[in-house]
ZAROGU-852266 format. One record per residue: residue in one letter; residue number from 1; z, x, y of N, C-alpha, C in turn. Coordinates in steps of 0.02 Angstrom, whole numbers. Layout:
! residues N
A, NUM, Z, X, Y, Z, X, Y, Z, X, Y
...
//
This chain:
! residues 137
X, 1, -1889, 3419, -4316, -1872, 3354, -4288, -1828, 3313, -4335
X, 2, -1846, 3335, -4388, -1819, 3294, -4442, -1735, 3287, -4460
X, 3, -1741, 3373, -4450, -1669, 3384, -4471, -1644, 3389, -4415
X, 4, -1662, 3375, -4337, -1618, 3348, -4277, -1585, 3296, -4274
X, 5, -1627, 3240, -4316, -1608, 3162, -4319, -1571, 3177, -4370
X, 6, -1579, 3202, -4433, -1508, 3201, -4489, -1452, 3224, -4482
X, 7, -1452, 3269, -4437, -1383, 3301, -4386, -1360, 3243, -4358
X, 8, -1382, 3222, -4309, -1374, 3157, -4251, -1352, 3101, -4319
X, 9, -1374, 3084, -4356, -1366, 3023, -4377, -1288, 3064, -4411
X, 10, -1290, 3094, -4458, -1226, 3157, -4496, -1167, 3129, -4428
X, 11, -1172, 3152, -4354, -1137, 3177, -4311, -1102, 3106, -4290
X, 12, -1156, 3031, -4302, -1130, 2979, -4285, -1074, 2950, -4332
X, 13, -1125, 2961, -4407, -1079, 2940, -4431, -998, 2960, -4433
X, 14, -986, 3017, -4438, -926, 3058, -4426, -890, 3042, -4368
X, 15, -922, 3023, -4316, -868, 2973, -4255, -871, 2905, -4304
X, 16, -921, 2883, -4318, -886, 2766, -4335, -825, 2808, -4402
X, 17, -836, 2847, -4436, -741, 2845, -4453, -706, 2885, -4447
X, 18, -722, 2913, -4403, -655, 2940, -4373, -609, 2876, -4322
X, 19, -672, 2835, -4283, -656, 2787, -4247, -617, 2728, -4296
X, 20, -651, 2722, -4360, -608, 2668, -4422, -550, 2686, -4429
X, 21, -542, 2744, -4434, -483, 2788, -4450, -422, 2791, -4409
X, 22, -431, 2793, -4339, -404, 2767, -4274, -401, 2725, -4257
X, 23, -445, 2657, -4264, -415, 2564, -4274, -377, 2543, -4337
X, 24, -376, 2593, -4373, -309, 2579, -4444, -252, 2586, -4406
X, 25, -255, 2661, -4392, -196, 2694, -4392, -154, 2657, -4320
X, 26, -182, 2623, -4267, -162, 2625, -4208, -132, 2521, -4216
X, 27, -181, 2506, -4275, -161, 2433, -4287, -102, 2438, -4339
X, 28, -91, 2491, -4365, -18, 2503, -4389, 56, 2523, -4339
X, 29, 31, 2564, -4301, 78, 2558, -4248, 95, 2507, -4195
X, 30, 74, 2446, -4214, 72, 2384, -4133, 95, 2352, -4179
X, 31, 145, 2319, -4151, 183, 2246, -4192, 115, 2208, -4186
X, 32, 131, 2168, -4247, 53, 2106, -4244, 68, 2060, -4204
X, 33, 13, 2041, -4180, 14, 1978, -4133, 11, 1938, -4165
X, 34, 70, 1884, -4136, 83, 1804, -4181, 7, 1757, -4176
X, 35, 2, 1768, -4112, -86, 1729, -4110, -136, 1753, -4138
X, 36, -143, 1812, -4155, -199, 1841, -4208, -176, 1873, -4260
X, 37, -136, 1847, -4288, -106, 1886, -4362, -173, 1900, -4414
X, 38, -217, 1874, -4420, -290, 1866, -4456, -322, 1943, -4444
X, 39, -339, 1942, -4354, -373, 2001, -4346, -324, 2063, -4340
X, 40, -245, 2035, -4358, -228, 2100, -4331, -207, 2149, -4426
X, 41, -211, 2101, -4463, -210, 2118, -4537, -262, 2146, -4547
X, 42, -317, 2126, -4555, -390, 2152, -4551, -392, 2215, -4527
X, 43, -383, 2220, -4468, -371, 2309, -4436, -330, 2358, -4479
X, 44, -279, 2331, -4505, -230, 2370, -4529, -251, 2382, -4588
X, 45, -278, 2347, -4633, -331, 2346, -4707, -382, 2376, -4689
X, 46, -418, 2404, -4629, -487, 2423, -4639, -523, 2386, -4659
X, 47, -522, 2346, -4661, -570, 2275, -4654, -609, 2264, -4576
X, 48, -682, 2273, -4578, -716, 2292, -4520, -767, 2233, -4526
X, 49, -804, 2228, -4471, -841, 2163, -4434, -893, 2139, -4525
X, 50, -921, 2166, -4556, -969, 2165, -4616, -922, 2113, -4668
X, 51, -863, 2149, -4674, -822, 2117, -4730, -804, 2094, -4693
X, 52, -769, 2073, -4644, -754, 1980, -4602, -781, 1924, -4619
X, 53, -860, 1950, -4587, -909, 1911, -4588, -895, 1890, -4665
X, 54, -924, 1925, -4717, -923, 1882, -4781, -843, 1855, -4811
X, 55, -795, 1869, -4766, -741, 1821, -4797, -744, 1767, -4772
X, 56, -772, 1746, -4700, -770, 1680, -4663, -815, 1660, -4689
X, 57, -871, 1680, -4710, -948, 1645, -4755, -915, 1621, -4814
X, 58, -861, 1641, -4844, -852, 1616, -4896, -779, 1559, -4917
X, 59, -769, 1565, -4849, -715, 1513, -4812, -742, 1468, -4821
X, 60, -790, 1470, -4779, -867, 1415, -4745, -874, 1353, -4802
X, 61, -897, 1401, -4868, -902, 1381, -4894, -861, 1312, -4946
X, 62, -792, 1359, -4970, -761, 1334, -4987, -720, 1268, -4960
X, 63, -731, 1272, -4891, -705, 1194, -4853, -741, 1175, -4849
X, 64, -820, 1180, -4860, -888, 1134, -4890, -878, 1097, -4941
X, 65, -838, 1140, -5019, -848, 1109, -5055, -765, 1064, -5059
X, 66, -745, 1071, -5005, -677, 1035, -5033, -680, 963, -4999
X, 67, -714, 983, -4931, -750, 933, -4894, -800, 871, -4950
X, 68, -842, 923, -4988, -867, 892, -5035, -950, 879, -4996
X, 69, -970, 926, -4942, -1001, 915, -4886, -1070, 984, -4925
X, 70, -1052, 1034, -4994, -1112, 1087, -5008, -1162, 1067, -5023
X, 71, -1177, 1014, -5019, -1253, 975, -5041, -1310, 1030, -4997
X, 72, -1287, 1040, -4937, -1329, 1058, -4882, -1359, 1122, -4859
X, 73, -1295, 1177, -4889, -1300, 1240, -4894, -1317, 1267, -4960
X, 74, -1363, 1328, -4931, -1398, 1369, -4988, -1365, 1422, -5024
X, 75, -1401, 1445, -5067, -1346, 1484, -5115, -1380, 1550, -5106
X, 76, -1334, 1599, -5098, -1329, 1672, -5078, -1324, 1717, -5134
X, 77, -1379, 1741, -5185, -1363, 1789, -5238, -1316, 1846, -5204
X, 78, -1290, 1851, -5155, -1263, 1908, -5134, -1176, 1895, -5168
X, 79, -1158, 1824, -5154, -1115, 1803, -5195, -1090, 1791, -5252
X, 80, -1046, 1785, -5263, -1038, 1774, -5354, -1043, 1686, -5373
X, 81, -1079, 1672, -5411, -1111, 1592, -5400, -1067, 1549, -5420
X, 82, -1008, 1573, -5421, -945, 1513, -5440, -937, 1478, -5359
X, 83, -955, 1539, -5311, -951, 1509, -5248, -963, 1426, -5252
X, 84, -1018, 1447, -5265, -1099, 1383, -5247, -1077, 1319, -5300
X, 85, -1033, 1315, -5351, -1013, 1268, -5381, -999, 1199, -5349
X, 86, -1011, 1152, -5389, -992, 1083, -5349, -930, 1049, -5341
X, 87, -868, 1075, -5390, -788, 1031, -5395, -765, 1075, -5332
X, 88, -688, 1054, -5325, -647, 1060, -5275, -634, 1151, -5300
X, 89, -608, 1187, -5254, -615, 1269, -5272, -523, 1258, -5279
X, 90, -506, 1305, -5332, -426, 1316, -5350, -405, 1384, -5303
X, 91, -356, 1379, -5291, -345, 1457, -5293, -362, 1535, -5323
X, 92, -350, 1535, -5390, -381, 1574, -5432, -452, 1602, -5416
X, 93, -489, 1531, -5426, -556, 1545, -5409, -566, 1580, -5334
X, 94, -541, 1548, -5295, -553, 1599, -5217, -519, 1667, -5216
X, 95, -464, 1660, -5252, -451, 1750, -5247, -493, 1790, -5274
X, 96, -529, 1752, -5342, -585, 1785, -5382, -646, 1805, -5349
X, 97, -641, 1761, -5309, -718, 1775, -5295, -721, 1819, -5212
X, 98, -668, 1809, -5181, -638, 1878, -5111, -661, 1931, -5150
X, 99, -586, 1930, -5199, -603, 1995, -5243, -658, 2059, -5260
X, 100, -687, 2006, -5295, -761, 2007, -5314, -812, 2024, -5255
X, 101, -809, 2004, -5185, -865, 2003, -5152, -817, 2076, -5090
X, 102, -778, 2062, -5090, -738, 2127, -5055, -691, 2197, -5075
X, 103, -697, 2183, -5158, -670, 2225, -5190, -589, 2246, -5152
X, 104, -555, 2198, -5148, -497, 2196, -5144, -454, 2181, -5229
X, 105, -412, 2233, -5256, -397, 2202, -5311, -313, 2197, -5321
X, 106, -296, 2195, -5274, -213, 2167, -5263, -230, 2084, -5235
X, 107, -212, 2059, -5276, -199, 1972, -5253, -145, 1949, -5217
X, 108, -92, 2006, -5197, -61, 1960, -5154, -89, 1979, -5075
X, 109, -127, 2033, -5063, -163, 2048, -5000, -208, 2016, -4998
X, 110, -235, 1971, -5042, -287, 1928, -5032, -246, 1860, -4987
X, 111, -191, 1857, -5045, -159, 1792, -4998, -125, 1802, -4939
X, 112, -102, 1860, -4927, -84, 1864, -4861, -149, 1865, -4804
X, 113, -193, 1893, -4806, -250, 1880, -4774, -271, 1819, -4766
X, 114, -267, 1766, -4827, -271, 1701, -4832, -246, 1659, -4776
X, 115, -158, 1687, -4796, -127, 1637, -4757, -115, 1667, -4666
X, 116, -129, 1725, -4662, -117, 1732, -4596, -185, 1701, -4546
X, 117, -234, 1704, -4622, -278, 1654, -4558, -268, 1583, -4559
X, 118, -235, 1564, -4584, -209, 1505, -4577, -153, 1503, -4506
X, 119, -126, 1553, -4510, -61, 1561, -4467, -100, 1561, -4376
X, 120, -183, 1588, -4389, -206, 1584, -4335, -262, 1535, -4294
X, 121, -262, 1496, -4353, -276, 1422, -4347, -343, 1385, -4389
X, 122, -365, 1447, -4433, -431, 1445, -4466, -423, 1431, -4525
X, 123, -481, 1394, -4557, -488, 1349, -4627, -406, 1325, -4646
X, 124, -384, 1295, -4578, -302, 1262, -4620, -337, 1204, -4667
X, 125, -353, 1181, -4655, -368, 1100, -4731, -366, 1161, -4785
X, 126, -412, 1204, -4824, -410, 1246, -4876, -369, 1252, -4881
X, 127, -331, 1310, -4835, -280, 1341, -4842, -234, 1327, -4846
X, 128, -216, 1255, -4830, -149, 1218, -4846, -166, 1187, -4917
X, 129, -230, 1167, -4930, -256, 1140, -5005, -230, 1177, -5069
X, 130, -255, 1261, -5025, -239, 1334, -5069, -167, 1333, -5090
X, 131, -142, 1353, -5031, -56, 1356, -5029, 1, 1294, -5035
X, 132, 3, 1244, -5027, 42, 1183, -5006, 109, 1215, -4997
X, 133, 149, 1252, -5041, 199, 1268, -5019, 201, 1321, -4955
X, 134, 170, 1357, -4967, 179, 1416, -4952, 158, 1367, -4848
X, 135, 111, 1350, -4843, 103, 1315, -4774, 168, 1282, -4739
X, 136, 210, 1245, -4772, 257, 1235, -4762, 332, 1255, -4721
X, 137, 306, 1321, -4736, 365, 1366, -4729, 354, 1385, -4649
//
């Protein structure tokens, strides 16, 4: 029985990437959509629903503290605890800590990820805070 379910589980996993493997490859072939430039980068990075989730958690955050509003939210050892700090967050520090929590280690794919979610209408106050020039354009 045992080794039916370790097959089955073996057999699933081997479809979710082959299926990852086929939302890369197929979000590389489609021009990106101007209205979702965010999710359509994400696809193309292999960046899947788990690591989303903790880049918008840590969005969340950071327009908490720019807001100046983190009094309220709790702190996540899952994070790196510069998150959870109380001053305004720099740039540096948020690429550091993406980085860090998504093991992305090219910084300018951090900022393009940055700014295309900006481009799709999410955490603009940060992200114009982050970028000023670069929003502009």
């Amino acid at each position: 029985m045992k080794d039916e379910q370790q097959k089955k589980i073996e057999e699933l996993e081997g479809k979710i990437y082959s299926l990852e493997r086929s939302l890369t490859r197929l979000s590389i072939l489609m021009e990106p959509n101007l209205k979702y430039p965010y999710w359509h980068r994400l696809l193309s990075l292999g960046i899947f629903e788990e690591d989303k989730k903790k880049l918008e958690y840590i969005m969340f955050h950071l327009s908490s503290r720019l807001n100046q509003e983190q009094d309220s939210l709790r702190i996540d050892t899952e994070y790196p605890s510069e998150l959870f700090e109380k001053d305004l967050p720099t740039l540096n520090q948020t690429i550091n800590i993406i980085s860090s929590t998504l093991d992305i280690k090219q910084e300018e794919i951090i900022q393009e990820i940055l700014l295309c979610m900006y481009r799709q209408g999410m955490f603009q106050k940060l992200i114009s805070f982050l970028f000023p020039e670069e929003v502009k354009k």
